[in-house]
TILOVO-669653 format. One record per residue (C-alpha): residue in three letters; y, x, z. Coordinates in steps of 0.1 Angstrom, whole numbers, padded with zeros to 4 digits, always signed. Example, Ala and Ser with C-alpha at 12.3 -4.5 7.8 and 13.67 -1.06 7.14 Angstrom:
! residues 2
Ala-0045+0123+0078
Ser-0011+0137+0071
//
This chain:
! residues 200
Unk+0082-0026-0214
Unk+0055-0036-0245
Unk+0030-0059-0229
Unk+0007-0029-0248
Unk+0022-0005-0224
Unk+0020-0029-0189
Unk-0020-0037-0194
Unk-0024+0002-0200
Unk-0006+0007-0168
Unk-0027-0021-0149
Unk-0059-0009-0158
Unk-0049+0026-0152
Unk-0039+0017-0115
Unk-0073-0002-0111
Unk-0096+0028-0119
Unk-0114+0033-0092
Unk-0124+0073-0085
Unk-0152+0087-0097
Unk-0168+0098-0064
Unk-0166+0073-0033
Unk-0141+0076-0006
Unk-0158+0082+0030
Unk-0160+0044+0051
Unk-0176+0032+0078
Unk-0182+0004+0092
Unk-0160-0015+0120
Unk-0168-0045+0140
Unk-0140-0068+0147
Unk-0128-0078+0183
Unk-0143-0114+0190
Unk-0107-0129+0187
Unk-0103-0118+0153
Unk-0138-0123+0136
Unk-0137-0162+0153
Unk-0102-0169+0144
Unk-0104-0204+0129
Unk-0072-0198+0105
Unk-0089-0165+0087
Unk-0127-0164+0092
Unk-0140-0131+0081
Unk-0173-0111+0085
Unk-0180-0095+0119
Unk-0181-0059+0098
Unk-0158-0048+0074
Unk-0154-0014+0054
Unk-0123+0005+0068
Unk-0114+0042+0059
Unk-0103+0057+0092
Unk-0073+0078+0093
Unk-0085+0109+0102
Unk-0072+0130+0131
Unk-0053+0158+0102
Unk-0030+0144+0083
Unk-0030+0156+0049
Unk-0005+0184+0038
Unk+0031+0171+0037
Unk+0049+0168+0004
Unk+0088+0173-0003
Unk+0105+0147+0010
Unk+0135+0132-0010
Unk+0133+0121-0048
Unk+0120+0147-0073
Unk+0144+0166-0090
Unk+0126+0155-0130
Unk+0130+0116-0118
Unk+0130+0102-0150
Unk+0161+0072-0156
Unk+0151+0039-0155
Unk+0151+0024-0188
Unk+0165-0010-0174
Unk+0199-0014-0168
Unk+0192-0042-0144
Unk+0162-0034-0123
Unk+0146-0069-0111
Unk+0154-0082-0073
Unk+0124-0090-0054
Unk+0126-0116-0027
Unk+0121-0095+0007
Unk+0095-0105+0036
Unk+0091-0093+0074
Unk+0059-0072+0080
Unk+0049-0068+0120
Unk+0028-0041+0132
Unk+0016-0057+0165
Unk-0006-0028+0176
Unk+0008+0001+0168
Unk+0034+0017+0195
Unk+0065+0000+0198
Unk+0054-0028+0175
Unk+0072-0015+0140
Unk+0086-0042+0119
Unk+0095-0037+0082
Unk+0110-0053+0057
Unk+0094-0052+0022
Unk+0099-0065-0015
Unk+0073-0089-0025
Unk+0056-0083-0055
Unk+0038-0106-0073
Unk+0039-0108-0105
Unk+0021-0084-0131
Unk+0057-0070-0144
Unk+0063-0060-0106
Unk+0034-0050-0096
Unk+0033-0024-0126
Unk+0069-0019-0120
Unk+0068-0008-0083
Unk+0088+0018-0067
Unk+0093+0032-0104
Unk+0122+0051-0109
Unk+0138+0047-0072
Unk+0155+0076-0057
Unk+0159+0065-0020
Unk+0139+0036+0006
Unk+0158+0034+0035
Unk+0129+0046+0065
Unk+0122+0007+0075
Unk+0118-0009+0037
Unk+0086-0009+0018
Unk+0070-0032-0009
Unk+0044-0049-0006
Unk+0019-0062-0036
Unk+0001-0091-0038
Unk-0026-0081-0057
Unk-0044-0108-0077
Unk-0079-0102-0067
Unk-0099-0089-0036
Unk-0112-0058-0047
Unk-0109-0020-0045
Unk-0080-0012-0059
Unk-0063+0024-0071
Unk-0027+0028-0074
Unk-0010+0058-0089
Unk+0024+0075-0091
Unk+0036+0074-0123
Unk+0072+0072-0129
Unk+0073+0074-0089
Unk+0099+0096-0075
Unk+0096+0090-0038
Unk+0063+0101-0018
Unk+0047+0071-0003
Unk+0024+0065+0021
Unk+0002+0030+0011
Unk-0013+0011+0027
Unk-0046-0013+0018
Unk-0047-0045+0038
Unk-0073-0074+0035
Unk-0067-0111+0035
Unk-0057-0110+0072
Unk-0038-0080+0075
Unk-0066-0057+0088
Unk-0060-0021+0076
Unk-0086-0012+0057
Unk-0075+0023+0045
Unk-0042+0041+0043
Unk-0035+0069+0012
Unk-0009+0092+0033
Unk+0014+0113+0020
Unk+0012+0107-0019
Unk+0031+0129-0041
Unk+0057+0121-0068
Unk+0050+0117-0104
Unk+0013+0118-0104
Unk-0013+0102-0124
Unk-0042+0103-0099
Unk-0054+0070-0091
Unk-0049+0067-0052
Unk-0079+0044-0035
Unk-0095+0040+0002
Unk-0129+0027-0014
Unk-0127-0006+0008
Unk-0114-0039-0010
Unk-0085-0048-0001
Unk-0056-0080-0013
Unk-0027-0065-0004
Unk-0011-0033-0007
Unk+0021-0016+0014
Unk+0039+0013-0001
Unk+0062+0029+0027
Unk+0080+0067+0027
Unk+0057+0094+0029
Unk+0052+0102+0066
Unk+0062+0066+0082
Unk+0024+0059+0093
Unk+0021+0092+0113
Unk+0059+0087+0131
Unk+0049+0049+0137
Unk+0012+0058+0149
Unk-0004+0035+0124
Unk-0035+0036+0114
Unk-0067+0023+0100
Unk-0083-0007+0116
Unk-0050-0018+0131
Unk-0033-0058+0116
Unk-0003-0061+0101
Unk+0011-0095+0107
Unk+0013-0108+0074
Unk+0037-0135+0050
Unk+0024-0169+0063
Unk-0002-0154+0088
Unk+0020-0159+0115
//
């Protein structure tokens, strides 16, 4: 891909929509806003999952997947992602990705995720971040995490090959894309941690 091409495609997925997404404000419980390893702010803005979840989309790859133009897609080194309190205390494994290529890469061009995979981006700066769907054939639920793994927001049930940039309005440093779906079966939401890579 033209470097012209992968800075259009990064500053398309940080556009930030136009109006504000709905947040609150949460107060942490005491262990996590004194916790000497990751000191954060007592509040923080979180997008709560609401009690609906949004309408479902076709499950499986869409039929007009474009091919990937790499004959070699690149391997991503895979991490352990732990859900401690959400029922049944899911664990995932996800691709890392870290570097611009990936992260404008993604999920591009896939046509399965097996139901316990995801990848998670590193993204280079705290901030509120949009992601989009381009060249994205499977519906994905994502998830926006802060430094510490606190939810912050979760974009459910995303459709394939779409151009709308995808936010929660809260700033976030990491991002987890999962099949459409897998936060409702798992009973994660919002305001809940996800042990993160190194956090443990």
């Amino acid at each position: 891909m033209k470097k012209a091409t992968i800075l259009a495609l990064l500053l398309a997925c940080q556009r930030i929509p136009e109006e504000p997404a709905p947040v609150t404000t949460v107060t942490l419980p005491p262990r996590i806003a004194s916790a000497a390893a990751a000191p954060v702010m007592s509040t923080r803005c979180v997008r709560p999952t609401p009690k609906t979840a949004p309408p479902a989309v076709p499950t499986g790859p869409a039929a007009a997947c474009p091919a990937d133009p790499e004959p070699r897609p690149p391997t991503l080194p895979a991490v352990s992602l732990l859900f401690p309190e959400a029922p049944g205390t899911p664990k995932v494994e996800a691709e890392l990705a870290q570097s611009e290529a990936d992260t404008t890469r993604g999920l591009m061009y896939r046509r399965h995720l097996p139901s316990e995979r995801g990848m998670l981006f590193q993204m280079r700066e705290r901030e509120v971040h949009a992601f989009w769907m381009h060249n994205t054939c499977i519906p994905l639920d994502m998830l926006f995490l802060d430094d510490d793994g606190l939810i912050v927001g979760i974009a459910e049930n995303v459709p394939t090959l779409n151009e709308e940039p995808r936010s929660v309005g809260c700033p976030s440093s990491w991002v987890l894309e999962m099949n459409a779906g897998w936060c409702r079966r798992r009973g994660v939401t919002a305001g809940q941690r996800v042990v993160l890579p190194g956090n443990r």
